[in-house]
C-alpha positions as YAML, in Angstrom:
chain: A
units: angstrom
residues:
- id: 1
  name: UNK
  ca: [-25.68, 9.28, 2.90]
- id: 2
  name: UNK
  ca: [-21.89, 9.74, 3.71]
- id: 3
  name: UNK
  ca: [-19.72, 8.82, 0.99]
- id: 4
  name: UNK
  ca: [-16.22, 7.74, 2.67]
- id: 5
  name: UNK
  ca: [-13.52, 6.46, 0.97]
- id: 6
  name: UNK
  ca: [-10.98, 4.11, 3.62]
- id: 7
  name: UNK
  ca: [-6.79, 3.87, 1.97]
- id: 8
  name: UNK
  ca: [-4.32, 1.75, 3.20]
- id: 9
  name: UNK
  ca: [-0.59, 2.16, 3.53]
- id: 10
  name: UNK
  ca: [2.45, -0.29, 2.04]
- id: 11
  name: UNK
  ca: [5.76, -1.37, 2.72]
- id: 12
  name: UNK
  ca: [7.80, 1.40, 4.52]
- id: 13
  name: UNK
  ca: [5.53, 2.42, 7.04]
- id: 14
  name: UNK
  ca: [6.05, 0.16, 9.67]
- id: 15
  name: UNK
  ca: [7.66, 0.32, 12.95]
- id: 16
  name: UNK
  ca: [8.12, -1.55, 15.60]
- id: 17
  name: UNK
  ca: [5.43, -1.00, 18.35]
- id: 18
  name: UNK
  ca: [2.83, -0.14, 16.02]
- id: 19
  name: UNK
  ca: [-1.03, -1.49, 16.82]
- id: 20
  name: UNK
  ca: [0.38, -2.24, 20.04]
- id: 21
  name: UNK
  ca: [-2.45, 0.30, 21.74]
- id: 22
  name: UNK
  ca: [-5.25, -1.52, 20.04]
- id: 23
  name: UNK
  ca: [-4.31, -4.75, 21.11]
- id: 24
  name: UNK
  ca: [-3.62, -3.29, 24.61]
- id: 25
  name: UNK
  ca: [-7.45, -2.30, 24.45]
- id: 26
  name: UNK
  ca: [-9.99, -3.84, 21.93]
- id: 27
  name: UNK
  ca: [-10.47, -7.69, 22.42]
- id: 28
  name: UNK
  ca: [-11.28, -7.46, 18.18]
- id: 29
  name: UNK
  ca: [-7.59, -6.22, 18.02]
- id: 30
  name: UNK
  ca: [-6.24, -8.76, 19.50]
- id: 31
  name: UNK
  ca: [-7.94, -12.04, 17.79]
- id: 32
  name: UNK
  ca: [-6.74, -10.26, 15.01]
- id: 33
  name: UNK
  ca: [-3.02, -11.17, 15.70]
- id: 34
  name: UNK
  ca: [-3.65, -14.02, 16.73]
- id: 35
  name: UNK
  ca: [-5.48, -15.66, 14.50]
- id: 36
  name: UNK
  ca: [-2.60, -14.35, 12.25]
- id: 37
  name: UNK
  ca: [0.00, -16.23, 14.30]
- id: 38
  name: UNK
  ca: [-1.96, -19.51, 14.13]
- id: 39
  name: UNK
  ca: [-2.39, -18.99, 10.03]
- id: 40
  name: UNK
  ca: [1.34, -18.34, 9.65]
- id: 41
  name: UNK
  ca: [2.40, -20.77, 12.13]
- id: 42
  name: UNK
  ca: [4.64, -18.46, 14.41]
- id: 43
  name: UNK
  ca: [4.49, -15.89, 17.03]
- id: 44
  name: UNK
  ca: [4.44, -12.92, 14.33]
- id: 45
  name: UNK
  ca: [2.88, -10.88, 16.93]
- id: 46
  name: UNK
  ca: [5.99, -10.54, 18.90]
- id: 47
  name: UNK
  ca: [8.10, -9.69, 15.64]
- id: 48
  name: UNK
  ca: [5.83, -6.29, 15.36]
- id: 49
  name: UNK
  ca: [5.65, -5.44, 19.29]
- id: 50
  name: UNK
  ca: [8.72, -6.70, 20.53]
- id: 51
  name: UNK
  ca: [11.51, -7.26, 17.39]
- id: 52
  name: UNK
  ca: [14.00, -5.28, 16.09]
- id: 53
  name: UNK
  ca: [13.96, -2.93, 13.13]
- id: 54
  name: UNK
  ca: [16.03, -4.57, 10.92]
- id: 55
  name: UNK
  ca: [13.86, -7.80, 11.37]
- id: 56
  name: UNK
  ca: [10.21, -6.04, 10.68]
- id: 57
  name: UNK
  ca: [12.19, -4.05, 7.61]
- id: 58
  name: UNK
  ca: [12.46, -7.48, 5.96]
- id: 59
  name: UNK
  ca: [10.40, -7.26, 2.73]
- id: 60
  name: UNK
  ca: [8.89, -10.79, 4.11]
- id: 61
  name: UNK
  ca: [7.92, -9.85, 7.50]
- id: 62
  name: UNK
  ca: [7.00, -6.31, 7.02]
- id: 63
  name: UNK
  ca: [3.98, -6.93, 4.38]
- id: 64
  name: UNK
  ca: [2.82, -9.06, 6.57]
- id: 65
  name: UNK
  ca: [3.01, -6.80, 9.68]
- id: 66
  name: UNK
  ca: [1.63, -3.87, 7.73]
- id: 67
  name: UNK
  ca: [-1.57, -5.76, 6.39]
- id: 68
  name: UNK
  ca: [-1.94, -7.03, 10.20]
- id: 69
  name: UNK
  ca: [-1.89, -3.91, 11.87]
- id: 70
  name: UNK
  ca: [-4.25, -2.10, 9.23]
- id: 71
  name: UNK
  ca: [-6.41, -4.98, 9.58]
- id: 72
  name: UNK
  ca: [-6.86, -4.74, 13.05]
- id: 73
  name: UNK
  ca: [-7.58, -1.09, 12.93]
- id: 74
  name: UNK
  ca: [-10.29, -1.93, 10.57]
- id: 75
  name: UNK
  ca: [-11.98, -4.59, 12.64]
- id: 76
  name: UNK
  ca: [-11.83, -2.14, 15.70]
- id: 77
  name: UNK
  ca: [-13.06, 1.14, 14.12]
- id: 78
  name: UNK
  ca: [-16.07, -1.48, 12.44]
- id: 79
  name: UNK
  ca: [-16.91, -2.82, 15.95]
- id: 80
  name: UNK
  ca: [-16.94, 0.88, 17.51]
- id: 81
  name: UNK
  ca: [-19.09, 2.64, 14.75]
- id: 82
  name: UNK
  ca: [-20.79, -0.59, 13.09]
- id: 83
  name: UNK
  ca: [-22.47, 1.51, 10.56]
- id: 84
  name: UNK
  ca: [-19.63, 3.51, 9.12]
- id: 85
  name: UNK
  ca: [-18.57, 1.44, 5.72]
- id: 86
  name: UNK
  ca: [-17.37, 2.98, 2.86]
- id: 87
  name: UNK
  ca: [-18.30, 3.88, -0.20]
- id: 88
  name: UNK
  ca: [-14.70, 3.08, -2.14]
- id: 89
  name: UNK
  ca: [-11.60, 1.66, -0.90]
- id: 90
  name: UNK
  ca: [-7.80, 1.82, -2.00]
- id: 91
  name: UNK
  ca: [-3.99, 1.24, -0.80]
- id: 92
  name: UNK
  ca: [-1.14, 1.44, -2.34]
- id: 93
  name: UNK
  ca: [1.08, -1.51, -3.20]
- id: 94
  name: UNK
  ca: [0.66, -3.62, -0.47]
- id: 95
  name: UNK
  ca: [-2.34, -1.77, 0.80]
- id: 96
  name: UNK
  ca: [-4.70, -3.04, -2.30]
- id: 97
  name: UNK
  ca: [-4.77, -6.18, -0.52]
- id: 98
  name: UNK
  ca: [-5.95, -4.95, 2.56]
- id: 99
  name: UNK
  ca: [-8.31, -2.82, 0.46]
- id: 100
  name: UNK
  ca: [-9.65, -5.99, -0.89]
- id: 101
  name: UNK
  ca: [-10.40, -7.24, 2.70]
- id: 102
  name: UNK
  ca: [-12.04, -4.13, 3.48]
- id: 103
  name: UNK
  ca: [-13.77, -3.61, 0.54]
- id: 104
  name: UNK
  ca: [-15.60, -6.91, 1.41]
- id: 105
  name: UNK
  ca: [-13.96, -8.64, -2.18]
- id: 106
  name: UNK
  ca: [-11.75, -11.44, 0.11]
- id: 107
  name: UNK
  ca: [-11.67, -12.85, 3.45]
- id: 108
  name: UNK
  ca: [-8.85, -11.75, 6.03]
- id: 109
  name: UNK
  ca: [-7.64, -15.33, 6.28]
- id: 110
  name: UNK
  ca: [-7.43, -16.22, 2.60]
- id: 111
  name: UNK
  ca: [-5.64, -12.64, 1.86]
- id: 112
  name: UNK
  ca: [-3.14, -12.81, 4.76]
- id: 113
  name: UNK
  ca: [-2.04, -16.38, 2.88]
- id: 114
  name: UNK
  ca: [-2.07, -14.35, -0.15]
- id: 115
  name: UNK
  ca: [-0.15, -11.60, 1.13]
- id: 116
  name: UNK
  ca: [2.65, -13.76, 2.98]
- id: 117
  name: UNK
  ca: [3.24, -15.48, -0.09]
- id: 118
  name: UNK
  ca: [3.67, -12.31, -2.00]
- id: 119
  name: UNK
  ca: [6.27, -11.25, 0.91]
- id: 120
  name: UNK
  ca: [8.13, -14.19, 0.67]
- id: 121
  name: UNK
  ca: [8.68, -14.17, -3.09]
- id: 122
  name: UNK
  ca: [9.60, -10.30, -3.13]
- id: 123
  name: UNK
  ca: [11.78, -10.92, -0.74]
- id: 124
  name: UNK
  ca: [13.52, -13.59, -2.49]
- id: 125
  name: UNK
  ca: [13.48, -11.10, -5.56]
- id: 126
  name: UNK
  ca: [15.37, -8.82, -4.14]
- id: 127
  name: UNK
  ca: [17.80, -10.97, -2.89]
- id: 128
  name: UNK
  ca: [18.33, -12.42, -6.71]
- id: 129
  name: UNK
  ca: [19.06, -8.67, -7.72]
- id: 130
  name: UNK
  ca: [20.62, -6.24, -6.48]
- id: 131
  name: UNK
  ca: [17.93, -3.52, -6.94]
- id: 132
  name: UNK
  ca: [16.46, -0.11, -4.75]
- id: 133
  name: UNK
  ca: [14.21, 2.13, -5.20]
- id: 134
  name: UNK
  ca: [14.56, 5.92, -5.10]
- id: 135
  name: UNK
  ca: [11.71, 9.07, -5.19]
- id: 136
  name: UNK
  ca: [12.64, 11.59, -7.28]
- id: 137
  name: UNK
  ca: [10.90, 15.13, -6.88]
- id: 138
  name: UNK
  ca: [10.14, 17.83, -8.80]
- id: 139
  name: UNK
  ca: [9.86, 16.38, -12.10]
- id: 140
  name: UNK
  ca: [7.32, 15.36, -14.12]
- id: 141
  name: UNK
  ca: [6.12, 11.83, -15.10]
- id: 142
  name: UNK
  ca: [6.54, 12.46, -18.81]
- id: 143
  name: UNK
  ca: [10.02, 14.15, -18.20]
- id: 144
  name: UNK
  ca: [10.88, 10.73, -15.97]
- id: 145
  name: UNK
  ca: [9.55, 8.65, -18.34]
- id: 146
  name: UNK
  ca: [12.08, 10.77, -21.19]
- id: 147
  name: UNK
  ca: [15.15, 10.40, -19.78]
- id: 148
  name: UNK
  ca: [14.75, 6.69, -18.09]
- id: 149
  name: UNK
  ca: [14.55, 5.73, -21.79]
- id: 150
  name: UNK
  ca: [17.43, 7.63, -22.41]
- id: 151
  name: UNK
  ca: [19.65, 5.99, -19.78]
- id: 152
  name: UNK
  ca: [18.06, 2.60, -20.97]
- id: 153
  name: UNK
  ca: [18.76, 2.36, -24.43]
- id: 154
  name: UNK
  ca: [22.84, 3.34, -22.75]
- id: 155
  name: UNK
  ca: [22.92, 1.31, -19.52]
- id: 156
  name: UNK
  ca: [19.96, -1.21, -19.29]
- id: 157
  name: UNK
  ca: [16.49, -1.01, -17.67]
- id: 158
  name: UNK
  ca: [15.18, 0.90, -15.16]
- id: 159
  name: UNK
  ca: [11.82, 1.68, -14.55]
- id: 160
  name: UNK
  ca: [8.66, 4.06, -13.18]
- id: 161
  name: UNK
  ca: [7.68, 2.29, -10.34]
- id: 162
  name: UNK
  ca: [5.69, 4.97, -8.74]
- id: 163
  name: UNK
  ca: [3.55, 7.60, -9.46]
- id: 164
  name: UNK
  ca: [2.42, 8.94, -6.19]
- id: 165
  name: UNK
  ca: [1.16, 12.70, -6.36]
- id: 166
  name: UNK
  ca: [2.62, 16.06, -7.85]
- id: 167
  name: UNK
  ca: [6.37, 15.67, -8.28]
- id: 168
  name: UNK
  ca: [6.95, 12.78, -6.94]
- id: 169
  name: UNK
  ca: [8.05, 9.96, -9.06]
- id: 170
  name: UNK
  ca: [8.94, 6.75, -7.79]
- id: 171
  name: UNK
  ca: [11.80, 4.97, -9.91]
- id: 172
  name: UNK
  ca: [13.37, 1.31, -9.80]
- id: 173
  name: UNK
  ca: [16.24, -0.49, -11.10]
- id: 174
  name: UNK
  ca: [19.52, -1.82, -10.35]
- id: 175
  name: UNK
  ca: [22.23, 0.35, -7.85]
- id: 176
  name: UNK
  ca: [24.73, 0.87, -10.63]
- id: 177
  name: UNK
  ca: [21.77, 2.45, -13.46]
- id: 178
  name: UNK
  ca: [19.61, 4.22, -10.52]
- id: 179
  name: UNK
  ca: [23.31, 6.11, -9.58]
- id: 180
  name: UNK
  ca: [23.45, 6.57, -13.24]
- id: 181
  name: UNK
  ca: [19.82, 8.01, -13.83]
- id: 182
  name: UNK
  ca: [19.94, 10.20, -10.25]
- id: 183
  name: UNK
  ca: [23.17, 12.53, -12.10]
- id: 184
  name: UNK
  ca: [21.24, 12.63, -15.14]
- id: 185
  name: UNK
  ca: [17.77, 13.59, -13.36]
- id: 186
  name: UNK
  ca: [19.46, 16.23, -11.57]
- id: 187
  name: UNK
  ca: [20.70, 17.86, -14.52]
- id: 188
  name: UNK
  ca: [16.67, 17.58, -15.93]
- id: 189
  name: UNK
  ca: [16.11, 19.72, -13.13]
- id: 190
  name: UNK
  ca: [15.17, 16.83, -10.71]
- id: 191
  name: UNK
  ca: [15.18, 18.95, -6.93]
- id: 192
  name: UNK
  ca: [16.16, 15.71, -5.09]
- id: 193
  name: UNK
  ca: [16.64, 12.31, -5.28]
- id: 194
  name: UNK
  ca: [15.89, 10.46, -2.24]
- id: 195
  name: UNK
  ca: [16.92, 6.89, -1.70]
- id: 196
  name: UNK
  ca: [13.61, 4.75, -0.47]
- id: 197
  name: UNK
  ca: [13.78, 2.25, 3.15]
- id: 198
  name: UNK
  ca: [12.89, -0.34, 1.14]
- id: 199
  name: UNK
  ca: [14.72, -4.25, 0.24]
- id: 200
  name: UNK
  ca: [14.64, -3.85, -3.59]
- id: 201
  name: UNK
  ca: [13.33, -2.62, -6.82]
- id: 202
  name: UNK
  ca: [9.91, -3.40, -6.54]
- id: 203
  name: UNK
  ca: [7.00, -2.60, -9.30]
- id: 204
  name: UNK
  ca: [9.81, -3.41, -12.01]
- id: 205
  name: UNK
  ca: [11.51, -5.95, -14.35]
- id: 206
  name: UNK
  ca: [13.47, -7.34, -11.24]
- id: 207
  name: UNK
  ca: [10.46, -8.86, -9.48]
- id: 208
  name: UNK
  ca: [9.71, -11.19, -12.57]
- id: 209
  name: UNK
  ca: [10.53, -14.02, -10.53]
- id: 210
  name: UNK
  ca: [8.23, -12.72, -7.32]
- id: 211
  name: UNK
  ca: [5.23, -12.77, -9.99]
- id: 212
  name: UNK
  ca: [5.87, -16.35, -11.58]
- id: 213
  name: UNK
  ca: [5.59, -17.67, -8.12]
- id: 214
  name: UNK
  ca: [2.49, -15.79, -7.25]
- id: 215
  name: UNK
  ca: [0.45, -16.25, -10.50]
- id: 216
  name: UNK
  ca: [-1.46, -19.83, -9.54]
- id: 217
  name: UNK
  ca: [-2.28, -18.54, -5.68]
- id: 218
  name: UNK
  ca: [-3.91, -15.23, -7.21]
- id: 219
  name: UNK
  ca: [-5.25, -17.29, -9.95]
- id: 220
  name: UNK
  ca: [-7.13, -19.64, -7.62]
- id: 221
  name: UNK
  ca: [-8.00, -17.02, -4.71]
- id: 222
  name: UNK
  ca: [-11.41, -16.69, -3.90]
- id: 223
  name: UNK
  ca: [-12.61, -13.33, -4.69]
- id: 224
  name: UNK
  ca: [-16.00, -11.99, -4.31]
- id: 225
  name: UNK
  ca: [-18.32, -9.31, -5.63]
- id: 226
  name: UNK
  ca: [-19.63, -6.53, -3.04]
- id: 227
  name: UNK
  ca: [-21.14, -3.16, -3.32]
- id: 228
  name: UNK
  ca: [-18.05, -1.21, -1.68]
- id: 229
  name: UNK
  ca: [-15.92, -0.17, -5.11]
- id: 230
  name: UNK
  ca: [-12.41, -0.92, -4.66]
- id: 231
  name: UNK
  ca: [-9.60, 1.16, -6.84]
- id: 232
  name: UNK
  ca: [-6.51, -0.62, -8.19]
- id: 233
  name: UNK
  ca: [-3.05, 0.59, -8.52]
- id: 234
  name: UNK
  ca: [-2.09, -0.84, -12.31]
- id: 235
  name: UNK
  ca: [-5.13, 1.16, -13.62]
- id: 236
  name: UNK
  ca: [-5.62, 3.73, -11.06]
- id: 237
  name: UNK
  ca: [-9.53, 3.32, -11.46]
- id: 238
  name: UNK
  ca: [-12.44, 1.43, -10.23]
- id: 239
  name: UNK
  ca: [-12.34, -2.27, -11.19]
- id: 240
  name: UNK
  ca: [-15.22, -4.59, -10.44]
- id: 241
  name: UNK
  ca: [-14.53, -7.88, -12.91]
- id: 242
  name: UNK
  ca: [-13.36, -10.12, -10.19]
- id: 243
  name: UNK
  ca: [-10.99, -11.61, -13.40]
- id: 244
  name: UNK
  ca: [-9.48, -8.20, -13.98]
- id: 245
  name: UNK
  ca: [-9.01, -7.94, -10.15]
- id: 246
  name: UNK
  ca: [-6.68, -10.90, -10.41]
- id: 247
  name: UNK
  ca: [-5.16, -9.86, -13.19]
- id: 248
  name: UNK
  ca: [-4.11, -6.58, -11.97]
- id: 249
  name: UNK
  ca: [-3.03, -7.90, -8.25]
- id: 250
  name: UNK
  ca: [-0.58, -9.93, -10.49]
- id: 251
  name: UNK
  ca: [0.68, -6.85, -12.29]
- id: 252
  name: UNK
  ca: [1.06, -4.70, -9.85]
- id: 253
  name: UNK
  ca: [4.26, -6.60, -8.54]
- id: 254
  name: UNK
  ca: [5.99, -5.39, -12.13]
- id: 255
  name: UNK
  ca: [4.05, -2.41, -13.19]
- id: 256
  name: UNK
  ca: [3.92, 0.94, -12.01]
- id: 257
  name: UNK
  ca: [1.27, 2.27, -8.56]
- id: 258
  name: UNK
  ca: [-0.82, 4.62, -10.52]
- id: 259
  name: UNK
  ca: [-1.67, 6.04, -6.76]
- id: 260
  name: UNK
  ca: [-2.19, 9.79, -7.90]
- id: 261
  name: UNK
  ca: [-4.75, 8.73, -10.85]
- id: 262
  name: UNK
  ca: [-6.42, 6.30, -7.92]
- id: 263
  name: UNK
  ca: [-6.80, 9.41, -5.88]
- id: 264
  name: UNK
  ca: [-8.41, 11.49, -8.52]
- id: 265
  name: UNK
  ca: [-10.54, 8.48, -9.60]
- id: 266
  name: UNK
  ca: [-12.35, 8.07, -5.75]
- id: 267
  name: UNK
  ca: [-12.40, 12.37, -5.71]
- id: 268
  name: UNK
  ca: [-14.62, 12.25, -8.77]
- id: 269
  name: UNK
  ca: [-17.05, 9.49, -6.65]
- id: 270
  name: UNK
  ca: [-18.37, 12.71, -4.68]
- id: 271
  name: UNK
  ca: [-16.83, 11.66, -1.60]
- id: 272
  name: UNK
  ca: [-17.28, 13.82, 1.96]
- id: 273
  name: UNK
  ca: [-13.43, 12.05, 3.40]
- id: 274
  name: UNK
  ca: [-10.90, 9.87, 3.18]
- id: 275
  name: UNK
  ca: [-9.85, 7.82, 6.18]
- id: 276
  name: UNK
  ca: [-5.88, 6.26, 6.05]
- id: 277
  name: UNK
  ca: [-6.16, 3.16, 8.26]
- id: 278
  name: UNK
  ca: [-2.63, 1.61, 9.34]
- id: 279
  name: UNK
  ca: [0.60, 2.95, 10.33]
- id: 280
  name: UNK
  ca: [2.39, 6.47, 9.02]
- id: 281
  name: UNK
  ca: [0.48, 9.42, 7.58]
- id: 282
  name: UNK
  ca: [2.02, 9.13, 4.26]
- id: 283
  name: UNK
  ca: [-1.11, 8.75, 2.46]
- id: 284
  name: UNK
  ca: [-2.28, 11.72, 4.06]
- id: 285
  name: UNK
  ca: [0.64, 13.98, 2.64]
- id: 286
  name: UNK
  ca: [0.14, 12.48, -0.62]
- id: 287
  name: UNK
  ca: [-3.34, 13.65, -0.59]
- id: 288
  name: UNK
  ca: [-2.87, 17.23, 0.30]
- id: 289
  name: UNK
  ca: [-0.12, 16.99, -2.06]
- id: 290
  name: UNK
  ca: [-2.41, 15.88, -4.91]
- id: 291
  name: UNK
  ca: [-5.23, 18.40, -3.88]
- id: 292
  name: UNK
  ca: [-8.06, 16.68, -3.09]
- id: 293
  name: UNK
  ca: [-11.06, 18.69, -2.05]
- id: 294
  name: UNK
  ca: [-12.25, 16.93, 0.90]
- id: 295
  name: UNK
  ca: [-10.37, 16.35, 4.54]
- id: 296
  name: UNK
  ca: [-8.54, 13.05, 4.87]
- id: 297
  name: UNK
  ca: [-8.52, 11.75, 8.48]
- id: 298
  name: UNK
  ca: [-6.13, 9.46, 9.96]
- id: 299
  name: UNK
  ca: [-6.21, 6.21, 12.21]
- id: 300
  name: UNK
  ca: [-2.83, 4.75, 13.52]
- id: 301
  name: UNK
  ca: [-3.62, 4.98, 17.50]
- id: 302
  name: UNK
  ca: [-6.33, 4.67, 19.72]
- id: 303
  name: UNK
  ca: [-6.64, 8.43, 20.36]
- id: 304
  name: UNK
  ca: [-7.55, 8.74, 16.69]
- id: 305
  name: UNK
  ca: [-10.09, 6.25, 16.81]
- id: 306
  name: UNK
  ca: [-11.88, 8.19, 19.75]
- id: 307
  name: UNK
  ca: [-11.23, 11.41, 17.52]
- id: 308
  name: UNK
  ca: [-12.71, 9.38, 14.66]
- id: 309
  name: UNK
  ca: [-15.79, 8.40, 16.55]
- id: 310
  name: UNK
  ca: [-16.20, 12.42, 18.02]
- id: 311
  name: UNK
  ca: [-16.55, 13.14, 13.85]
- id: 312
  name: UNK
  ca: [-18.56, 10.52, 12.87]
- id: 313
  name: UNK
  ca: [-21.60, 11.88, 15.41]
- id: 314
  name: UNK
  ca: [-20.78, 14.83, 14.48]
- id: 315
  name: UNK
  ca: [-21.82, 14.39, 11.03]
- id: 316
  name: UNK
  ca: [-24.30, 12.11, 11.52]
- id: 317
  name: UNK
  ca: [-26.32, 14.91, 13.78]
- id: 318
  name: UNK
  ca: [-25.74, 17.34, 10.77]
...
């Protein structure tokens, strides 16, 4: 049996154009969108194919588009190899919900409600705070975790947002202490700090507001058991309790993406691959980054999914 775990990307991968090819060329692909723009009421099709930038960058729109084009890379690759299902599925931030979807725990249509509400309350989030997020590398997490108490206890909070792979830390708060903490994390030996594309400080204190607003819709989602194991980010390990599933989608919007510990937790499940399914290869990097011991393949265009398909008889014939 091949044990396959599938990972999904969040916020800060998209672009415009992307899953354009698939719904060029897979019927699936396209009821996919638009199904999406019936749910949400608008043509949100033509704000991921034919927008501008700063339009998909929006924290409310690009969730959305994210989860849509993973989703209909998903529903292609499973009508083009209908038995290849995995064994464990992940994503990071945003990605967990289309991990749920795929890991057969929620329903596309209930999750994209899900997810647009979560877009539209981070959104409004950041625009109640003037928050960012920045990456800094080549420090530990127990060194990050040292001095951002340090600068708290001076300047007022700021947070671990992050916790991606080897030296890279993810860290949140408002402009004024993340210009603050960047001098100081330099002089801890930090090699860079690198400001992140994103709207605002997300996985902190300043999206308090975003998970108020989204505690009765998680509370009352439908969410089913399945046999596909699905890894969450607060944790960064397996969680099957369909209450603790709710619990920790709510978290995640103010705690920190454990992804490196998720990683680590579907390597020790004796996998043979991991597939990234959606836009960018940063999950990808992240995993050589991390070491894992397997290959990780990638799906974003077509041409990967015919690459994809080459592999899969391949091993099936071994």
């Amino acid at each position: 049996m091949h044990k396959w775990a599938f990972i999904f990307p969040g916020q800060g991968t998209q672009y415009i154009g992307m899953g354009k090819d698939f719904y060029d060329t897979f019927p699936i692909a396209r009821e996919v969108f638009q199904e999406a723009n019936e749910i949400l009421q608008q043509n949100f099709s033509s704000i991921i194919f034919e927008g501008s930038s700063e339009i998909l960058t929006l924290t409310k729109n690009s969730q959305i588009a994210i989860y849509l084009v993973s989703i209909a890379i998903l529903r292609t690759l499973q009508t083009q190899i209908p038995l290849f299902k995995p064994a464990i599925c992940g994503g990071l931030s945003l990605g967990e919900y289309t991990a749920l979807v795929a890991s057969e725990k929620m329903n596309f249509s209930d999750c994209l409600k899900l997810v647009q509400l979560r877009a539209e309350s981070m959104h409004e989030a950041c625009r109640e705070n003037n928050g960012k997020m920045q990456v800094v590398l080549g420090l530990t997490e127990e060194l990050v975790a040292e001095a951002l108490q340090e600068i708290s206890s001076k300047s007022g909070s700021i947070w671990i947002a992050n916790i991606n792979c080897p030296g890279q830390i993810v860290i949140a708060g408002t402009i004024k202490n993340l210009t603050i903490a960047a001098e100081y994390l330099k002089q801890k030996g930090a090699k860079r700090i690198v400001d992140l594309e994103v709207a605002g400080a997300f996985h902190s204190g300043l999206m308090q507001s975003a998970k108020k607003k989204l505690f009765d819709k998680i509370e009352n989602a439908t969410i089913c058991e399945s046999k596909i194991c699905f890894t969450m980010n607060v944790p960064g390990a397996i969680v099957d309790s369909i209450a603790m599933i709710k619990q920790y989608l709510l978290e995640q919007v103010t705690s920190p993406v454990r992804w490196q510990q998720s990683i680590l937790t579907m390597q020790d499940f004796g996998l043979q691959a991991y597939l990234e399914i959606g836009p960018g290869k940063t999950l990808s990097g992240m995993n050589k980054r991390i070491g894992v011991q397997v290959p990780t393949f990638h799906i974003e265009k077509v041409a990967d999914l015919d690459g994809l398909v080459r592999q899969w008889e391949s091993l099936c014939r071994s």
